[in-house]
C-alpha positions as CSV (number, residue, x, y, z in Angstrom):
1,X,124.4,166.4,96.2
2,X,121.5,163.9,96.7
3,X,118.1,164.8,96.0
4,X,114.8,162.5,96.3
5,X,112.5,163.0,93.6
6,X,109.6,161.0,91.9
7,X,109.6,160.1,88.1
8,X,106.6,160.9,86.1
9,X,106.9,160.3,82.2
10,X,110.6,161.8,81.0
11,X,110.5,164.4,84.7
12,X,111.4,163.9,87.3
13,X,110.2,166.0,90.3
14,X,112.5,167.0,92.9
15,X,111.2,166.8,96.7
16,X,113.5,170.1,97.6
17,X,114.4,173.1,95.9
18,X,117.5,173.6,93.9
19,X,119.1,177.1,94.0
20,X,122.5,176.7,93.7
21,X,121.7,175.9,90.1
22,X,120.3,177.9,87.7
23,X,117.7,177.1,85.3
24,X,118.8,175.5,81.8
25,X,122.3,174.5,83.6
26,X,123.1,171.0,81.9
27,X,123.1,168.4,84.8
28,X,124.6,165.1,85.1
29,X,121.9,162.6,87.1
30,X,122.8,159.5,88.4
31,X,119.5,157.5,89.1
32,X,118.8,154.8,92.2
33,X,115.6,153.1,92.9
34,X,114.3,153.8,96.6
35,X,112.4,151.2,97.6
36,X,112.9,151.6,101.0
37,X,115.5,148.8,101.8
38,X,119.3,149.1,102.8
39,X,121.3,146.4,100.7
40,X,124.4,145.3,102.2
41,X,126.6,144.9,99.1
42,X,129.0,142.8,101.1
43,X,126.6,140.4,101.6
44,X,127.2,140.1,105.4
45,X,124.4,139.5,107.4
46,X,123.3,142.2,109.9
47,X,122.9,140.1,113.1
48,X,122.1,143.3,115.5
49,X,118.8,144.6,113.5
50,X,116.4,141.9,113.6
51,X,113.0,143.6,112.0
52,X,109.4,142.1,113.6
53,X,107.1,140.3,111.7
54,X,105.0,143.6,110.8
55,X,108.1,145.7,110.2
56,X,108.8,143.0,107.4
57,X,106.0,143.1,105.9
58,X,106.1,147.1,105.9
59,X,109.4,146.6,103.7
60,X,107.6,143.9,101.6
61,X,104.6,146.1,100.9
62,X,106.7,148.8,100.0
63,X,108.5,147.0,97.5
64,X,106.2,145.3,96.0
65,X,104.6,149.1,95.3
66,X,107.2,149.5,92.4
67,X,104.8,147.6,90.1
68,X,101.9,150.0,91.1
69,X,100.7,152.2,89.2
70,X,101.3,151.0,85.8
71,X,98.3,150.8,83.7
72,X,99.6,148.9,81.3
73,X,101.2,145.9,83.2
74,X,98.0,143.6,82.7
75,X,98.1,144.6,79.1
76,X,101.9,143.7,79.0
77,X,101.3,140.1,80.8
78,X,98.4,139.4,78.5
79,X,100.2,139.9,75.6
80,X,103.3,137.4,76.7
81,X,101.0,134.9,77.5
82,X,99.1,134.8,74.6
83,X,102.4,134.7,72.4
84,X,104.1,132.1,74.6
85,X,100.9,129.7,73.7
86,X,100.8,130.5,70.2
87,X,104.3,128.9,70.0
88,X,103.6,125.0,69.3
89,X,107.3,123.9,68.6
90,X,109.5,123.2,65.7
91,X,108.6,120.9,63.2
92,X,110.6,117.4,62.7
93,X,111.0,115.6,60.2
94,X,110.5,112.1,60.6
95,X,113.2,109.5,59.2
96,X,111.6,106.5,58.2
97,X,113.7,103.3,58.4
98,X,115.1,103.0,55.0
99,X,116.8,99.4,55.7
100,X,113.0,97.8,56.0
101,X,112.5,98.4,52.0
């Protein structure tokens, strides 16, 4: 059975009803990302769907969603670029030519 269904917090919510299960049954989920875009796993290129320019972008915009919606992201990308700028390198010691003395 395969069920779409949106994640909010530790729920998700299903976008159909399930009755062929009762409530408190203990479920195995299996969970995929749908962003919209078939993947050919086999890496072989698709030569009889060519998508237009717009129709491209569509799949773009839609994937590029993922990252909305998270209040925190700015706050996330602040903090590891601050920390990656704090970070001035190791220290060396210097060797000094000894044979000079």
């Amino acid at each position: 059975m395969k069920i779409k269904g949106i994640k909010r917090g530790k729920t998700i919510e299903l976008s159909e009803s399930i009755n062929n299960i009762p409530d408190g049954a203990e479920i195995i989920v299996e969970l995929e990302l749908d962003l919209g875009l078939e993947v050919d796993l086999n890496l072989e290129i698709n030569t009889e769907q060519t998508l237009t320019d717009d129709e491209r972008l569509a799949k773009l915009n839609k994937l590029f969603g993922v990252w909305k919606n998270q209040p925190d992201l700015m706050e996330t990308f602040e903090e590891i670029d601050k920390k990656r700028h704090l970070y001035k390198g190791r220290r060396v010691d210097v060797i000094e030519n000894q044979d000079n003395e």
